[in-house]
C-alpha positions, 0 to 999 in steps of 0.5 A: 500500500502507497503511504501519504506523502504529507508533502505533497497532499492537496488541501480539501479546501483552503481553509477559508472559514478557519483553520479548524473547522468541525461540522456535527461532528459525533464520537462514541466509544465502547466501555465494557458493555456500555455505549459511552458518547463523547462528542455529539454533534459538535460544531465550530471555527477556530479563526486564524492568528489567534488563541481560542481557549476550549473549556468545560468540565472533566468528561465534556470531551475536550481531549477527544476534540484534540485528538480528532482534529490531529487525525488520531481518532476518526469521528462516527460522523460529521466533518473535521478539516485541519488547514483546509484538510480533511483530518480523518482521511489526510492525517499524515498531512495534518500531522505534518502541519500541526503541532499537538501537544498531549496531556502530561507533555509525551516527554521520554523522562528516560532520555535527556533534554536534547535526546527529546528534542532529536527524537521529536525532531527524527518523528517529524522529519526535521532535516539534519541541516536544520536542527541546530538553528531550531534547537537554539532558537526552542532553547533560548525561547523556553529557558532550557539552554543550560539543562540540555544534557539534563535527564527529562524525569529530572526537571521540574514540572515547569520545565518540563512542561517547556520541553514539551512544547519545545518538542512540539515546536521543533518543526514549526507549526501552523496550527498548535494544540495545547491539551491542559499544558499548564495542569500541575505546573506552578504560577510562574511557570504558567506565566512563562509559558503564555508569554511563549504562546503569546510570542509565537502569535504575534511574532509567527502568526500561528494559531492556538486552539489550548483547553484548560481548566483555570478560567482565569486562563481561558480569560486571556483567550482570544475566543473560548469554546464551552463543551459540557457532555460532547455538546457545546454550549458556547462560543465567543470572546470570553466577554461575551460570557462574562457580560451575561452576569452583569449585576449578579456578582457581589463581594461579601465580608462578616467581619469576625467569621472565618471567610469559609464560614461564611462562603457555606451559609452564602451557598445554602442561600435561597437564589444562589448560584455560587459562593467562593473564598476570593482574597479576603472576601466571598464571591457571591453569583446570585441566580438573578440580578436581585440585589441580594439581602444579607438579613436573609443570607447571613440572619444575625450576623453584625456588620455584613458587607455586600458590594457590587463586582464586575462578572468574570468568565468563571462565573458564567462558566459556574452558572451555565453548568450548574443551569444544565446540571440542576436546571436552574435549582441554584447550587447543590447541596454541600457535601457532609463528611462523616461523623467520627468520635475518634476525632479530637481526643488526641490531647492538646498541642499541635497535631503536625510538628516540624522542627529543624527538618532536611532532607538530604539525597546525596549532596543535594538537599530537597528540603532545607532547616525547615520548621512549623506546626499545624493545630488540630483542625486547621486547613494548612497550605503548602505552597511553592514553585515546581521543585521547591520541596513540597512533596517531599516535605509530605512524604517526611511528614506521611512516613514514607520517606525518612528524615536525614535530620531534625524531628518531626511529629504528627498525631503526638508520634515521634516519625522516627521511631512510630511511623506506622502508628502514626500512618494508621491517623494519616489519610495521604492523596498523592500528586498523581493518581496512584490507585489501581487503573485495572480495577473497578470502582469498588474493587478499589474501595474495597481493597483500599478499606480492607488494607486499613483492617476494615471488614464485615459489615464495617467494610460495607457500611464504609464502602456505601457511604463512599458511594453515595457520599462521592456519587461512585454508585453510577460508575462503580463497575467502572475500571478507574483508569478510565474514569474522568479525572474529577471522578478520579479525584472522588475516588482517591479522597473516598479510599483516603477517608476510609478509615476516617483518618484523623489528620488529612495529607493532600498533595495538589489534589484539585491539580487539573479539575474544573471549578464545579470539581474544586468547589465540591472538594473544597466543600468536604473539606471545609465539613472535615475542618470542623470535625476538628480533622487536620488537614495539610495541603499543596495547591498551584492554584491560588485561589484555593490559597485564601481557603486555608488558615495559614500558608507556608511558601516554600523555594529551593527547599526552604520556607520564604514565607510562613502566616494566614494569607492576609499576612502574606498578602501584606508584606507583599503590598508596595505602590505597584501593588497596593491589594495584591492577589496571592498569585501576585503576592507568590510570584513576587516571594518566588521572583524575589528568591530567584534574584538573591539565589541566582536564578534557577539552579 
């Protein structure tokens, strides 16, 4: 059979309504015995020389729609034309022509930086003559000069995010796609990567189609494109969507109430479509643009402040969702947490106690003198750039990796001599989906509850309160690795909370999850936090910050910064700034690192 020779297919047409074009398009894949759709009938244009930003929540289809365009997938129906040619029939040419850049970047963490780049470059038939050139040009653009002979599983997640898109650009595109590039990556490094995107638009004029799951990114988009459950529900600039919610948003302070207290009463609220911690106050969405009546929402609270806000995208994003989920019936119930009499009878002092701590791999120390202590109850954050020590921090305070020096104690257990004991108080939710992928549902829950020596009718009390608690019951025959990733999320965190832990280690456990998947997250957490569990947790999402009691900000394994949110904010206050955002206040503690240290090592 003669192979397609991308070079010199003629396109089905030139392209003119945009430089990808899907008409009623459909997908549907097989799942054990179940017809799953992905795609149904699904239509739009991404217009040349811009960046469209595709959003929706996890399952809606969003990597399937990437991997249709490239030709990796051919749909059931409908028509798909990447620069002007026919995706499904002439995908060596599409393939040629775009760059795609997968989920988790496609990087060999076996070979080093320039290993990648030559591979990439051999699998795109980039001449020899050439590679040089691009090579120092990809180089320099992502800040990976000095690190070329650098293994790929060595790097940072920042960097390695960068290699992966210096790999997709190693035979220049025309057309790029970008599946979720900034997932589990940290502020700054979010930053420098569209600011490569950015440069690549406006100085090569190349397109961008690029899904996320931050809507503060997808605000940045040119366009964006809202898929929910295979269908698209929108398509527009982002103010476009923004402008639907004009005169619905409000800020919202009670002064002597923690910012979480009030955000649960404000979404239990008659006509309330959403409640979210922002900075020091509570986001407020309300259903219609009724100004809304704190006697009504917070009865017998003093001092109760609402004022109005611009909308956001994030908001219409919410309110549209939660519209097809509940049918306009405003925002779901809160999520209970189950009620545990062990919890709280530790005694009192600190729950979590570091001192002096490092943690040393070779001559190289991860984690450098560190020292605090988290009280029982409290909602702890960890915070840092890619690389700064947090997981391992974690891992010293779950047992499972031991301390070179210092002493650390959690549940009143000394680490170095009690570990399992304490790991039996500890619940874990590792940065990576770490549970069983060929499994089912509740072959996971069932082995998970059986290894913290439940049984009997305990075992399956446990595992039907899993169920319901994280809405399981429908995919509980579901091989997990199949599973979207906020129902992967559900999962982890009911395995986690199987033997009720008392204190709670949840490392980046929102990383690449929607808004309607964090909020729901966060909202058991809140309901743990008030059965005096202790919980400790990292984030690259800054928002979710302002929901913990106090933040610890850690760069090049040592902590800069260490007090409640506001404290932080506040020392990062100057005239350029006067109300920082955390995401402003954590960029300017990293960039600040940065400077006295040399840059990055």
């Amino acid at each position: 059979m003669k192979s397609e020779d991308p070079g010199k297919i003629e396109p089905t047409n030139r392209g003119d309504e945009g430089v990808l074009v899907f008409r009623d398009v459909r997908k549907q894949f097989v799942a054990g015995r179940r017809i799953v759709p992905a795609l149904r009938g699904v239509s739009f244009a991404v217009r040349r020389g811009g960046v469209t930003g595709l959003i929706g929540p996890d399952g809606a289809g969003k990597t399937t729609l990437m991997r249709l365009a490239v030709g990796l997938f051919a749909p059931d129906a409908g028509r798909i034309t990447a620069l002007g040619f026919d995706a499904p029939t002439q995908s060596l040419a599409v393939q040629s022509r775009v760059g795609y850049m997968p989920q988790r970047f496609g990087l060999y963490e076996d070979l080093s930086v320039q290993e990648n780049l030559d591979l990439y470059a051999d699998l795109q038939g980039l001449p020899h003559a050439t590679r040089a050139g691009r090579y120092h040009e990809l180089m320099q653009m992502t800040g990976l000069a000095r690190f070329t002979q650098r293994l790929a599983g060595k790097l940072s997640g920042g960097m390695k995010q960068k290699l992966g898109l210096a790999c997709t650009l190693v035979r220049p595109p025309q057309l790029l796609l970008l599946d979720e590039p900034t997932v589990g990556v940290d502020p700054v490094s979010r930053r420098e990567l569209w600011e490569i995107v950015y440069s690549l638009v406006k100085k090569q004029g190349l397109s961008v189609l690029l899904s996320t799951a931050y809507m503060d990114e997808a605000e940045r988009c040119d366009e964006v494109i809202l898929l929910h459950e295979g269908e698209v529900l929108g398509h527009g600039p982002p103010r476009q969507f923004s402008n639907r919610m004009r005169g619905r948003a409000w800020l919202v302070s009670a002064p002597g109430l923690k910012k979480r207290t009030v955000q649960e009463k404000l979404a239990a609220g008659a006509n309330v479509m959403d409640a979210v911690i922002q900075g020091e106050q509570v986001r407020l969405v309300m259903g219609t643009d009724a100004v809304p009546d704190a006697g009504r929402l917070l009865p017998e609270v003093a001092g109760v402040s609402i004022q109005p806000v611009a909308p956001r995208l994030e908001d219409s994003f919410v309110a549209m969702l939660r519209q097809q989920r509940t049918d306009g019936g405003g925002a779901p119930s809160r999520p209970s947490a189950p009620p545990n009499s062990k919890r709280g009878n530790n005694g009192p002092g600190p729950v979590i106690e570091v001192n002096h701590v490092q943690r040393r791999f070779g001559n190289f120390y991860a984690v450098k003198d560190v020292s605090f202590h988290v009280e029982r109850g409290e909602v702890f954050g960890l915070l840092g750039a890619n690389g700064a020590g947090k997981s391992t921090t974690f891992r010293m305070l779950c047992g499972l990796l031991p301390v070179s020096e210092g002493s650390v104690r959690v549940a009143g257990l000394d680490l170095r001599h009690a570990a399992a004991t304490a790991r039996g108080r500890i619940g874990y939710m590792s940065q990576k989906f770490s549970l069983y992928g060929n499994l089912s549902v509740g072959e996971n829950l069932r082995f998970f509850s059986s290894a913290y020596g439940l049984s009997g009718a305990r075992q399956r009390e446990q595992m039907d309160r899993a169920l319901d608690e994280f809405e399981l019951a429908g995919v509980v025959g579901s091989n997990s690795l199949d599973l979207p990733l906020g129902h992967k999320q559900r999962l982890a965190m009911a395995c986690t909370l199987m033997h009720e832990p008392d204190i709670l280690f949840l490392d980046e456990p929102t990383s690449g999850v929607d808004p309607l998947a964090r909020r729901e997250f966060w909202s058991r957490l809140n309901a743990l936090a008030e059965q005096a569990v202790t919980i400790m947790v990292t984030t690259h999402f800054m928002e979710e910050a302002d929901y913990c009691d106090r933040l610890a900000i850690m760069a090049d394994g040592k902590i800069l910064a260490l007090g409640t949110p506001g404290e932080i904010k506040q020392h990062q206050r100057s005239a350029a700034q006067p109300e920082p955002t955390m995401e402003e206040a954590f960029i300017a503690l990293i960039e600040g690192q940065g400077k006295q240290t040399g840059g990055a090592k």
